[in-house]
Structure formats: C-alpha cells, structure tokens
VEXFI-165684 format. One line per 8 residues: number of its first residue (from 1); their letters; for each residue y, x, z of C-alpha. Coordinates in nm, 4 decimals, padded with zeros to 6 digits. Layout:
<bavos>
NUM = A = Y X Z | ...
</bavos>
This chain:
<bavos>
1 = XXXXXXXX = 01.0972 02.1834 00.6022 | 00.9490 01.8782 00.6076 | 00.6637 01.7384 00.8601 | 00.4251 01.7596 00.5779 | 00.4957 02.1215 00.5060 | 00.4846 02.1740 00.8745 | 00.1177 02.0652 00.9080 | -00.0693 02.1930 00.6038
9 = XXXXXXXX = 00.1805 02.5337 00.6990 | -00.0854 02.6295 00.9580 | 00.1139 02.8096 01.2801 | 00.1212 02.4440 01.3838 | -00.2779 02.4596 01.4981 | -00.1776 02.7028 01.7478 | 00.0731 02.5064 01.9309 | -00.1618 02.1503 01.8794
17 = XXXXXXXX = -00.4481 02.2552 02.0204 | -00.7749 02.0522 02.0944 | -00.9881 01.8788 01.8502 | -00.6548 01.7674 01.5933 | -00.5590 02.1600 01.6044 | -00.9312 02.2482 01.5292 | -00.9085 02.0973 01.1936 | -00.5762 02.2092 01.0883
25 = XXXXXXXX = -00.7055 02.5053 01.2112 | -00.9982 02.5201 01.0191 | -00.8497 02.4523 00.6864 | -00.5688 02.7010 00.7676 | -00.8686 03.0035 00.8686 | -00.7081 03.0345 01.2121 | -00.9591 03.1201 01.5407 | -01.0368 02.7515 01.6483
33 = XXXXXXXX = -01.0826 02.8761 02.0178 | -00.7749 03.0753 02.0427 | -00.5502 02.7610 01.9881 | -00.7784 02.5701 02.2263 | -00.6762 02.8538 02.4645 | -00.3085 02.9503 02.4082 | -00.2721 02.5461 02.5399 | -00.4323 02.4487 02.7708
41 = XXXXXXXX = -00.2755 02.2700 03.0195 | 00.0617 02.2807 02.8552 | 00.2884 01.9787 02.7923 | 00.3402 01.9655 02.3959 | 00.7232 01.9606 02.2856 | 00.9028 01.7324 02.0304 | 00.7623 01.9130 01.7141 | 00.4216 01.9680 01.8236
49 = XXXXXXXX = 00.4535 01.5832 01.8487 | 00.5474 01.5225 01.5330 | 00.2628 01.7261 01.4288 | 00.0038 01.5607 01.5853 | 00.1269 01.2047 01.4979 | 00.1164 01.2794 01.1379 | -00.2415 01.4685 01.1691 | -00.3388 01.1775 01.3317
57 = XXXXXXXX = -00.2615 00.9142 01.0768 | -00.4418 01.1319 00.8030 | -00.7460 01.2119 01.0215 | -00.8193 00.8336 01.1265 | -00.7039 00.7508 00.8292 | -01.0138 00.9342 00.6646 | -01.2363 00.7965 00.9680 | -01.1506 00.4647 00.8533
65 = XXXXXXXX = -01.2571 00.5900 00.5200 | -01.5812 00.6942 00.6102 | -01.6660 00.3560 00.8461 | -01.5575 00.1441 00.5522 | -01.7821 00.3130 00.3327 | -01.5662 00.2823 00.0413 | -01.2354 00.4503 -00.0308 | -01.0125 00.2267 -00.3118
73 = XXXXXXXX = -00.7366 00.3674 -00.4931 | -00.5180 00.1170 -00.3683 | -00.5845 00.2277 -00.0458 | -00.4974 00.6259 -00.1577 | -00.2122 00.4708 -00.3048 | -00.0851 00.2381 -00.0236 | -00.1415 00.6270 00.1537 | 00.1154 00.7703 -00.0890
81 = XXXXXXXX = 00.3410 00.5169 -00.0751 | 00.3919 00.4848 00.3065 | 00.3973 00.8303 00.3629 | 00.6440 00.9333 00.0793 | 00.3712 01.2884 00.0317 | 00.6036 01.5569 -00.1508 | 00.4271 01.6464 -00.4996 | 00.3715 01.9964 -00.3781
89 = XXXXXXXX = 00.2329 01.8946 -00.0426 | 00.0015 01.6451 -00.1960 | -00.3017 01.8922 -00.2427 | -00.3155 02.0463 00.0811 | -00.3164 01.7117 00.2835 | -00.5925 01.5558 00.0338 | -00.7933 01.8768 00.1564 | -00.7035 01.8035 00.5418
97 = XXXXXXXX = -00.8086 01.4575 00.4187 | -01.1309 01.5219 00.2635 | -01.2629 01.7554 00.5799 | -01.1481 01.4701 00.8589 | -01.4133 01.2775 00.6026 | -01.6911 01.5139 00.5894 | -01.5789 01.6604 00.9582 | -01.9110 01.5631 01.1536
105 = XXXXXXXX = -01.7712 01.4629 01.5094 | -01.6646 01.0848 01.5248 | -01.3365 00.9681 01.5359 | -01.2751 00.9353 01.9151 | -01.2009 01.2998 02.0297 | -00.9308 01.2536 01.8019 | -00.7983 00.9489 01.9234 | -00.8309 01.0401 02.2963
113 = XXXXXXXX = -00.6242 01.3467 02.2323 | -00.3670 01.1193 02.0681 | -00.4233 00.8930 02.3354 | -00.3220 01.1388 02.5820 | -00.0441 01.3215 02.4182 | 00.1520 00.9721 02.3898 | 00.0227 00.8090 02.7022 | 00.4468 00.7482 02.7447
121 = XXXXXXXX = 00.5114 00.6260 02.4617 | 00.2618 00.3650 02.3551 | 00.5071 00.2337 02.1007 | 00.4272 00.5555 01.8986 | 00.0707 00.5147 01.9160 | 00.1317 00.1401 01.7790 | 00.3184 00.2634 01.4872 | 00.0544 00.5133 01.4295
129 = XXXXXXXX = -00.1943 00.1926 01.3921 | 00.0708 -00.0050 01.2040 | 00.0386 00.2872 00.9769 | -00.3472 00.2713 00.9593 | -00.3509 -00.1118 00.9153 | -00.1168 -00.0931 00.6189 | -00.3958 00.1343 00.4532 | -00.6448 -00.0867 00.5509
137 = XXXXXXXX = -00.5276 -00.4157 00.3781 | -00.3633 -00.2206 00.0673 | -00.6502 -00.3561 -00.1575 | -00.5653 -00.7105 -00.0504 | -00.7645 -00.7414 00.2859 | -00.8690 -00.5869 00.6533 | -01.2411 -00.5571 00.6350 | -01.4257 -00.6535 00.9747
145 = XXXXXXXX = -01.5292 -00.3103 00.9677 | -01.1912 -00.1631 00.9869 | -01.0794 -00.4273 01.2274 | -01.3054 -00.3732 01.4236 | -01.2327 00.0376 01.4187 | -00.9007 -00.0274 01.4491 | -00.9321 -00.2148 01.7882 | -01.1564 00.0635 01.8839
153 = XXXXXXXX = -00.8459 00.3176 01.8035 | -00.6366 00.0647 02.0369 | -00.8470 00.0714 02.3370 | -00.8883 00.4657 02.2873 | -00.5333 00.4693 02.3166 | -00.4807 00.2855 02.6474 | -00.2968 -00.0132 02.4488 | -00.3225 -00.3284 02.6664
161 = XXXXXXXX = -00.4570 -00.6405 02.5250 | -00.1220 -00.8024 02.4905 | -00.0015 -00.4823 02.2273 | -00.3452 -00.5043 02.0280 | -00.2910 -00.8801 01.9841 | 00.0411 -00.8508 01.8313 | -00.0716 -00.5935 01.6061 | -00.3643 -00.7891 01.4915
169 = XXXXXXXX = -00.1250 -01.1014 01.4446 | 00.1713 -00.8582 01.2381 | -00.0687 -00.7755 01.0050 | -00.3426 -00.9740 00.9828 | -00.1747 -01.2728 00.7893 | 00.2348 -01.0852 00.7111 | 00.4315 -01.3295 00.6277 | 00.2079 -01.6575 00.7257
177 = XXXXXXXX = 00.1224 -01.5229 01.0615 | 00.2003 -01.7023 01.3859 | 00.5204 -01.5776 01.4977 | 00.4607 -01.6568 01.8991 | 00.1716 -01.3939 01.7771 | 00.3889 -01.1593 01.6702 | 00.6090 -01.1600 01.9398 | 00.3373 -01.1704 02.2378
185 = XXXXXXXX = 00.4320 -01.5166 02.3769 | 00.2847 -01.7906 02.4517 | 00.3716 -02.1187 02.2355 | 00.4957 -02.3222 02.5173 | 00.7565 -02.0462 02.6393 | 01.0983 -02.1304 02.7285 | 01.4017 -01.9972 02.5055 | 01.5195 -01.7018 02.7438
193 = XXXXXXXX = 01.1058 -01.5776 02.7383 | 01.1180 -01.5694 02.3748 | 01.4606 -01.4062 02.3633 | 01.3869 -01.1557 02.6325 | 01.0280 -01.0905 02.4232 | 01.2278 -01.0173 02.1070 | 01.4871 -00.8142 02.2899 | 01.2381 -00.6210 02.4247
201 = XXXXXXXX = 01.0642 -00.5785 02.1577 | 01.3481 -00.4597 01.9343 | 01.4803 -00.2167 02.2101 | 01.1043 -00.0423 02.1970 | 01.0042 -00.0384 01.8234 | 01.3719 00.0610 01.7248 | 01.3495 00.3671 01.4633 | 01.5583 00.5944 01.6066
209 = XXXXXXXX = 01.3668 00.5786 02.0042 | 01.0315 00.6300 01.7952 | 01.1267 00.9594 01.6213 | 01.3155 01.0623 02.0041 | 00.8810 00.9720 02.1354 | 00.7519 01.1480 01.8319 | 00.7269 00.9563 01.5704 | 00.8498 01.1859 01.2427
217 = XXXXXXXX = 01.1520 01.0650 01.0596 | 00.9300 01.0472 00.7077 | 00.7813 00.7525 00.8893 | 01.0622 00.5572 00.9793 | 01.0383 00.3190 00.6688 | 00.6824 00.2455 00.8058 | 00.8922 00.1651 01.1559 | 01.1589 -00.0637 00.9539
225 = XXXXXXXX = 00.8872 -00.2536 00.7998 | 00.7518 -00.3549 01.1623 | 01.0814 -00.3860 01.2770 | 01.2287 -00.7052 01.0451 | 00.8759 -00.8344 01.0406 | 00.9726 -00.8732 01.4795 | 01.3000 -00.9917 01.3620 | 01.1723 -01.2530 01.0855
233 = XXXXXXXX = 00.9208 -01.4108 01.3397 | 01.2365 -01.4421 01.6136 | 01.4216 -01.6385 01.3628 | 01.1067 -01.8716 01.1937 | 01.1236 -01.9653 01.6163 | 01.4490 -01.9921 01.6605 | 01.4337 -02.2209 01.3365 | 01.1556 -02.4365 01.4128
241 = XXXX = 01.3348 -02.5029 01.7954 | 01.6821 -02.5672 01.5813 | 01.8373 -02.2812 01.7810 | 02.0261 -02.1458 01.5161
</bavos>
C-alpha cells in the first residue's frame, strides 16, 4: 500500500497521535482522545514516521494556503506533481486538505509535533520545507507572506540559522542563486571548506538516509531535486575557482 493509502486509511491516527493524529482522526470518525491516549509518551516507529511526514506536508501545506489568502491552481498542481497523488487517493487527501484549511487552531501545534518527532533528523524536516517551498513558488514566485511562514515553520522546527539560509538561497532564485548560499559557506572559504561543505551535505540529504529518518519513498524525487541542485552549485564553484 502506498503512504497515501496509509494516511487517508485511518488506523494510522491511532498510532500518530497529538494534534496531526487529531485530524486524520477526525476525517476518519475515530475518538480524537483515545489516540491522544494509546501514545503518550511512546517513541513513534519508522511507519508512523512516514505518516506524519506526509500529513505534515498536506496540513502546512493548507496553512500556507490559508496565510496566503489565495490558493492558485498552479500551486494544486505543483501539489500533484511533487507528490505523484494516486487517482484513487486524490479525493480523500483534498478532504484532509480542505479541513487543515478550515481546521481553526494555527499552524504551530502542528509543526511543534513535527518538530519533535524529527528533532534527529533535521534533514527530514528540511525536505519537508523543500516540499512546501516548491508549492509556494509553483505560480512563478514566494510571496513575503509565505516566506515569511515558512521561516516561522523553520524556527518551529529547531532548524539553525545556517539550514534556514540555505533553504532560502536553494529556492529562492534555482538556478541563479548564489551557490556559496546554497552550500552554507562563506565566499572567501578555502577549497577543502567548500569540499568538506558539499561532502557533508551530500552524505545528509542523500535519498536513501532520508527515507531510513522518515522521509517516504513517494518523496524521494522531491529529495533528488535538492540533491543535484547541492551538486550543481559545488561544480558552478569549482568552475569559477578553475578546479575542475
């Protein structure tokens, strides 16, 4: 089954929990304080995860939405697109959509409980906002509105300023950013700093460590995306320095 069918399948409140399990949840008619219950305290495994990571993009996802003020269908479509929705899923996660939108507590329970379960793996939790950012400049641009939402997601999440920075510069200006940007460096830093940035870099946004943190394998194109864009700005350096 795939993550998609796993969420909108509605066992998986149970195991989530808190505010994210509340919704599912409530769209799946299961006792809201029961799940908050059955887990408290408790560690969530691998799929619960997976779960909650994909939750989380469509709940923020609909925050962002709603603190826009405007939802374009090139946004809804960018949504599609990345997220590669099965036809027969597509219905149940524009309702989980639609009541994140009209759900009337803000966005940062949500985020906090994200925040929490991923506190290990912050490279997961950067995906997650790759993901949102991707939505958020589908119909050509980042609003400051959403920017400024989106750094609110960051902080939520623990991210340090260095991670925030680099996301802002990835997608901000794609393919025209500044690549020191991208890869968290400073423009006067020596060869081996910008090699050991990249390296690290590379070793912590690979595809196959996010899905072992959490990250669901229907996002990994998402995760490839970041990925070259890491590599490209490594090699527009190594260029301009004539290290190749």
């Amino acid at each position: 089954m795939s993550i998609w069918g796993k969420v909108v399948g509605g066992a998986a409140g149970f195991a989530l929990g808190g505010p994210l399990g509340a919704l599912l949840g409530g769209l799946a008619g299961h006792a809201v304080d029961k799940m908050r219950e059955s887990t408290q305290g408790q560690e969530p495994d691998d799929a619960t995860k997976k779960v909650a990571f994909t939750i989380g993009v469509i709940v923020l996802g609909a925050k962002m939405a709603k603190a826009d003020g405007v939802v374009t269908r090139d946004e809804i479509g960018a949504f599609k697109e990345v997220f590669r929705i099965p036809r027969e899923e597509m219905k149940n996660v524009g309702r989980l959509f639609d009541q994140a939108r009209k759900d009337v507590r803000g966005f940062e329970p949500y985020a906090r409980q994200l925040g929490r379960m991923f506190r290990n793996n912050p490279a997961v939790l950067e995906e997650l906002l790759e993901g949102l950012f991707h939505i958020a400049r589908a119909d050509g641009k980042v609003t400051a509105d959403e920017l400024d939402y989106l750094h609110q997601l960051a902080r939520i999440f623990g991210l340090d300023p260095e991670r925030w920075e680099r996301l802002r510069a990835e997608n901000l200006e794609p393919g025209d950013g500044d690549p020191y940007g991208v890869l968290g460096v400073p423009r006067d830093a020596s060869d081996a700093e910008i090699k050991a940035a990249h390296r690290k870099l590379v070793l912590e946004n690979h595809p196959d460590k996010l899905v072992a943190q959490g990250m669901p394998p229907e996002f990994v194109e998402l995760a490839n995306e970041r990925l070259a864009t890491i590599n490209a700005a490594h090699d527009q350096i190594r260029k301009a320095r004539g290290l190749d």
